[in-house]
C-alpha positions in Angstrom: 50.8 -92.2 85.2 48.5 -93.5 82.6 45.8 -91.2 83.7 48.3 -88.3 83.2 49.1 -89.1 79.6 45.7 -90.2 78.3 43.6 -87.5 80.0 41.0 -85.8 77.6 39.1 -84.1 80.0 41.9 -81.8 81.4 42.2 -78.2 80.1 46.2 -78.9 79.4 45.7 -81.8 77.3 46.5 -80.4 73.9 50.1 -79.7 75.8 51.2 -82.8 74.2 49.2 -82.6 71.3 49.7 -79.3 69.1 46.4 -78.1 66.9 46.7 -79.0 63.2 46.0 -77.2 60.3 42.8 -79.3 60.4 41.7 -78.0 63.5 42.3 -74.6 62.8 39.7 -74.6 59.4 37.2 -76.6 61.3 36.9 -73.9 63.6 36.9 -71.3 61.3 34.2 -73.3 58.8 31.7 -73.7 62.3 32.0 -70.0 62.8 31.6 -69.1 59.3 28.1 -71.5 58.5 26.0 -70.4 55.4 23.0 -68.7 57.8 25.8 -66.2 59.4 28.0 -65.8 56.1 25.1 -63.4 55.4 25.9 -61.0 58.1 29.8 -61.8 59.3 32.5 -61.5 56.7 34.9 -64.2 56.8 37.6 -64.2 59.6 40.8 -63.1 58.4 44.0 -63.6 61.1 46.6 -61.7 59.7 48.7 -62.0 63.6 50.1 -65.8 62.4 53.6 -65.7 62.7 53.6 -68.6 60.7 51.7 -67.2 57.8 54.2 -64.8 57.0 56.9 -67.5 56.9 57.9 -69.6 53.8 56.2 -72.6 53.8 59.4 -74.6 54.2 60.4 -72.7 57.7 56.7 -73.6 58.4 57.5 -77.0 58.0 60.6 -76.9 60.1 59.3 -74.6 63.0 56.1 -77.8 63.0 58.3 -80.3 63.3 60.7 -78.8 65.5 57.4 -78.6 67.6 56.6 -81.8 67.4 59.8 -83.4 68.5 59.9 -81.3 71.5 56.3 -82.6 71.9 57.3 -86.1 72.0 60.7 -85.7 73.8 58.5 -84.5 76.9 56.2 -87.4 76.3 59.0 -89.6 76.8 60.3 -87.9 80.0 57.2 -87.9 81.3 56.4 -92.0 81.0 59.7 -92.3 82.9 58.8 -90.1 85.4 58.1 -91.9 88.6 55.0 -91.1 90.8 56.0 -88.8 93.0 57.6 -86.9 90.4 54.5 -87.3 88.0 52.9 -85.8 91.0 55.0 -83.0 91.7 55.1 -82.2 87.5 50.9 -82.1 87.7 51.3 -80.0 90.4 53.7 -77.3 89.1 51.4 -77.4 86.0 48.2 -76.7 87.7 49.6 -74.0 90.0 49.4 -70.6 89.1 48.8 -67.1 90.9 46.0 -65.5 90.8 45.3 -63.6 87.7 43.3 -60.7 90.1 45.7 -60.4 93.2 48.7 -59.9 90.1 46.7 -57.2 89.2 45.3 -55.4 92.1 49.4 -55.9 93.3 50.2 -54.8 90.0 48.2 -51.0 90.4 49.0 -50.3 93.7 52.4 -50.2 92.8 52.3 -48.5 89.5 49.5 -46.1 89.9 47.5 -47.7 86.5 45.8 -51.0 85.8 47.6 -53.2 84.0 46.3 -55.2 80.9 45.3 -58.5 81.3 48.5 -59.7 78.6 50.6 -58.0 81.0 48.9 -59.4 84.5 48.9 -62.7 82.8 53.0 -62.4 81.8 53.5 -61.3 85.7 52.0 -64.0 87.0 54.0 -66.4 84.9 57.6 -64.2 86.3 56.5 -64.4 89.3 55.9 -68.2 89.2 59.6 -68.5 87.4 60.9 -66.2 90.5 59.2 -69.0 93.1 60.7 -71.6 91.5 63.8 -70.1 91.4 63.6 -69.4 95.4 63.0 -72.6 96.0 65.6 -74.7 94.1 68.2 -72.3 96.0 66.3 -73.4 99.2 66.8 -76.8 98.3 70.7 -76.1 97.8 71.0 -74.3 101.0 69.0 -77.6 102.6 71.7 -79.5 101.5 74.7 -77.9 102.1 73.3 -77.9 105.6 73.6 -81.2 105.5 69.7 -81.4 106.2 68.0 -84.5 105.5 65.7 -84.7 102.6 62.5 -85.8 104.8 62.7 -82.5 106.4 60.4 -79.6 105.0 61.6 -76.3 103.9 62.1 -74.0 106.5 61.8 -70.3 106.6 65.5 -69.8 106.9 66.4 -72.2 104.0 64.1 -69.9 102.0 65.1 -66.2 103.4 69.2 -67.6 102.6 67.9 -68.3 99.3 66.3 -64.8 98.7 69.9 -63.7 99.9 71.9 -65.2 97.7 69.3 -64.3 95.0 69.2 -61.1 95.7 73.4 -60.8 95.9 74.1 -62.6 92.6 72.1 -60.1 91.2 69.4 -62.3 89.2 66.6 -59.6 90.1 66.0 -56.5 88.1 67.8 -53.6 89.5 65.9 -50.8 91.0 65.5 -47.6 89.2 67.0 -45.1 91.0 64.5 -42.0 90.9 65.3 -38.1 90.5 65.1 -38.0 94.1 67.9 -40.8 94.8 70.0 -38.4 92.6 69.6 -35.3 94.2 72.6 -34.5 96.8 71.3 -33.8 100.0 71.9 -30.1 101.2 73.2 -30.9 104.7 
């Protein structure tokens, strides 16, 4: 658990620790040195949320942030090995980034951009997770022991259900669903 926590190497580290202001000009100051202020004008980011908030909402919004930070520091430390295990995993897992899109344009005719494949990929990860908690339920209702996997019809009753409560997006119904038929 302690390797979790006080891992540097790991690309998710700074999950637990936001960037400071600091950070931010440091960047900025290598990128702008004195033999390339010549040539590159300064770097302006005028996309900051935060920049175009006063600077006591700026305050709140950081240390909202940081509570939040620390709160899932605590839960984490508690968590017990085989849930620390089971949180590293669901962390790490993701889809992949080029099956999203080639999925993505042979349904919609167009490629999609890579903020789009990239929010896709994180619904579709949601949508799993979802499938898979209602699995669980259906597992125990059945009275199923723990031990046992996930089968496939835990999962297709949980797609069911899912699908009956009505937590997907509706399809569109098309011009042709709309036309009567003639006979």
């Amino acid at each position: 658990m302690e390797h979790f926590l006080n891992n540097n190497d790991d690309h998710n580290s700074s999950f637990f620790q936001p960037p400071t202001q600091d950070d931010e000009n440091e960047v900025l100051d290598e990128q702008n040195s004195p033999s390339d202020m010549e040539t590159i004008s300064p770097i302006k980011n005028d996309n900051k949320p935060e920049e175009s908030l006063p600077k006591t909402d700026r305050l709140q919004s950081k240390t909202i942030d940081e509570e939040a930070n620390i709160k899932l520091q605590v839960l984490v430390s508690n968590f017990s090995d085989e849930q620390l295990d089971r949180y590293e995993m669901y962390r790490r897992s993701a889809f992949s980034k080029v099956s999203i899109k080639r999925l993505m344009h042979s349904i919609t005719g167009s490629i999609p951009s890579s903020n789009v494949v990239i929010a896709m990929a994180g619904i579709a990860k949601v949508f799993v997770g979802e499938i898979v908690e209602e699995a669980l339920e259906v597992q125990r209702q059945d009275n199923e022991t723990k031990s046992t996997p996930l089968e496939p019809k835990h999962l297709r009753e949980a797609y069911r259900r899912i699908n009956n409560h009505h937590y997907h997006c509706p399809q569109r119904k098309t011009w042709k669903s709309k036309r009567r038929s003639r006979f």
